[in-house]
C-alpha positions as CSV (number, residue, x, y, z in Angstrom):
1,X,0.0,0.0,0.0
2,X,1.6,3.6,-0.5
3,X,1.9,5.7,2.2
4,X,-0.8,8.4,2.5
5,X,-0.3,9.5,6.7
6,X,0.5,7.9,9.9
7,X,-0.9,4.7,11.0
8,X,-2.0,4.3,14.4
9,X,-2.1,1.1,16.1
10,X,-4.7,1.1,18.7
11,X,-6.0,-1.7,20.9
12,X,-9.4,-1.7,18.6
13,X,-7.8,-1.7,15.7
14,X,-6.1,0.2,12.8
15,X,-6.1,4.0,12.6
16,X,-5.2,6.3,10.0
17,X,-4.2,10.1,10.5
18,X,-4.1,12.0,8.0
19,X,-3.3,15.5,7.0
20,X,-1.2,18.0,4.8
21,X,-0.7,16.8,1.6
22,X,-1.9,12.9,2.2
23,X,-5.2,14.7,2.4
24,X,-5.8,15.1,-1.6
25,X,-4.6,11.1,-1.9
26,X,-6.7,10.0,0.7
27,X,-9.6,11.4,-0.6
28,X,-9.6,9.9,-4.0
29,X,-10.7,6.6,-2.2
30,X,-13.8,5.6,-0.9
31,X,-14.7,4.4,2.5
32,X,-15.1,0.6,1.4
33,X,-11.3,0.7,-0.4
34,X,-9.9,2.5,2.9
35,X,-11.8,-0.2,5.0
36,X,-9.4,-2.9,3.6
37,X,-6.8,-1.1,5.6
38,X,-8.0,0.8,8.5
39,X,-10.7,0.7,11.3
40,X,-10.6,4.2,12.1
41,X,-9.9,7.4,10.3
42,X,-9.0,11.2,11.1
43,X,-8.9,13.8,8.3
44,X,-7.5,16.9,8.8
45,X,-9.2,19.3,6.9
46,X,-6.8,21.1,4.8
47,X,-5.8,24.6,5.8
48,X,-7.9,24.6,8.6
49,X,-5.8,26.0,11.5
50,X,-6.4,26.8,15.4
51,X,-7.0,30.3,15.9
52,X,-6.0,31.9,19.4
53,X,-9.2,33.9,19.2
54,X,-11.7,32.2,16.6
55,X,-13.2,28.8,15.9
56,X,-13.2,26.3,12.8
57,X,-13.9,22.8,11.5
58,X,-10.8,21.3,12.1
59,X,-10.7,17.4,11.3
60,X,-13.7,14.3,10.3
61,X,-13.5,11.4,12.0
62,X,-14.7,8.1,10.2
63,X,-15.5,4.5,12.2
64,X,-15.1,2.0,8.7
65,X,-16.5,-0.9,11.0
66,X,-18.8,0.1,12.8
67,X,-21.5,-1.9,15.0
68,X,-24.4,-1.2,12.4
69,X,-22.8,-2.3,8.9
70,X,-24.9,-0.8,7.0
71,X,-24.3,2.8,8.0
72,X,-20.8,5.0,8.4
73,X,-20.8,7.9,11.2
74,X,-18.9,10.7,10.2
75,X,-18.0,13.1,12.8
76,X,-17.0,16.7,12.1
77,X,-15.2,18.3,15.5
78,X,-14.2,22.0,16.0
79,X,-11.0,23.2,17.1
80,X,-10.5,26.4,19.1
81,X,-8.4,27.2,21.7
82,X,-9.8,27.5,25.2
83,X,-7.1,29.7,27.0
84,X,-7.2,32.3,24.4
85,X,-11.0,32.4,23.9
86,X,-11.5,35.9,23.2
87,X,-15.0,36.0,20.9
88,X,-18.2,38.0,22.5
89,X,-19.8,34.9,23.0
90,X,-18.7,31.7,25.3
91,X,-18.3,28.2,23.5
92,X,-21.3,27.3,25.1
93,X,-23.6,30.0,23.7
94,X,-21.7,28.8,19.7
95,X,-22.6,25.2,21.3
96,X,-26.2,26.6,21.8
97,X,-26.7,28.2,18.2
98,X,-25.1,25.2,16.1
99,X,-27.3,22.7,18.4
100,X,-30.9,25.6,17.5
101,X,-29.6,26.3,14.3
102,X,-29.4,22.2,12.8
103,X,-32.5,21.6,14.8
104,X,-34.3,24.2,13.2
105,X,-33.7,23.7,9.7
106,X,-34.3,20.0,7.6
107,X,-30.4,18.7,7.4
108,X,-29.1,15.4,7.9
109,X,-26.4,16.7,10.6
110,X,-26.6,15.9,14.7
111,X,-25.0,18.1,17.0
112,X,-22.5,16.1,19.4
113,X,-20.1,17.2,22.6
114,X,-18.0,14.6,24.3
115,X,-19.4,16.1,27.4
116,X,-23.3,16.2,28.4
117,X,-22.5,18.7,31.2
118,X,-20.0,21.4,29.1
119,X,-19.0,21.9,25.4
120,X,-15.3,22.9,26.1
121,X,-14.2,18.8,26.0
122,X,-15.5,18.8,22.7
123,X,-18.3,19.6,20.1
124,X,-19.6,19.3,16.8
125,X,-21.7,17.9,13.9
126,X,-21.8,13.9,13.0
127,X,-23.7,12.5,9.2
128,X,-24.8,9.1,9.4
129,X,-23.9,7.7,5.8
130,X,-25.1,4.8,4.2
131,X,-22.6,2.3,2.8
């Protein structure tokens, strides 16, 4: 296989990281030719860079085997930078409008944080795919 990123070895399985330029080969394959290779993947999104005072999609997260083998959750996280957090809102009020804002309108995104009780572990929007 040619090398498009790091390869994680977890104690699941096989995880691929990828970012800078193994981004554009990467994403000439589809899900079922990646899932010969890998359990788990992390896509960097391409220029998408922490801002000290600002917040941004920064990487999608794809489970190739997942429990139900018929769909593929892919999972969209932001990246911002908690200590330098200097917008007129709090992360929990940008929590608050992407959570309103998807419920409000007809899209096939779920909001998500890794935390029930605060959005500053972790937040953003998951796609359930079919295969």
């Amino acid at each position: 296989m040619a090398k498009f990123g790091r390869i994680q070895v977890l104690a699941t399985g096989r995880k691929g990281n990828f970012d800078g330029s193994s981004v554009a080969k990467v994403t000439k394959l589809s899900f079922q030719d990646l899932a010969g290779y890998f359990d788990e993947l992390q896509i960097w999104i391409p220029d998408a860079r922490k801002q000290l005072d600002d917040w941004a999609f920064a990487n999608v997260e794809v489970v190739l085997h997942p429990e139900d083998n018929d769909r593929i959750e892919v999972v969209f996280s932001l990246a911002y930078d908690l200590e330098f957090w200097s917008r007129p809102y709090s992360i929990a009020d940008l929590a608050v409008a992407i959570e309103k804002t998807i419920d409000a309108h007809d899209v096939p995104f779920a909001y998500w944080q890794r935390n029930e009780n605060t959005a500053t572990n972790g937040l953003g929007l998951s796609l359930s795919l079919c295969r």
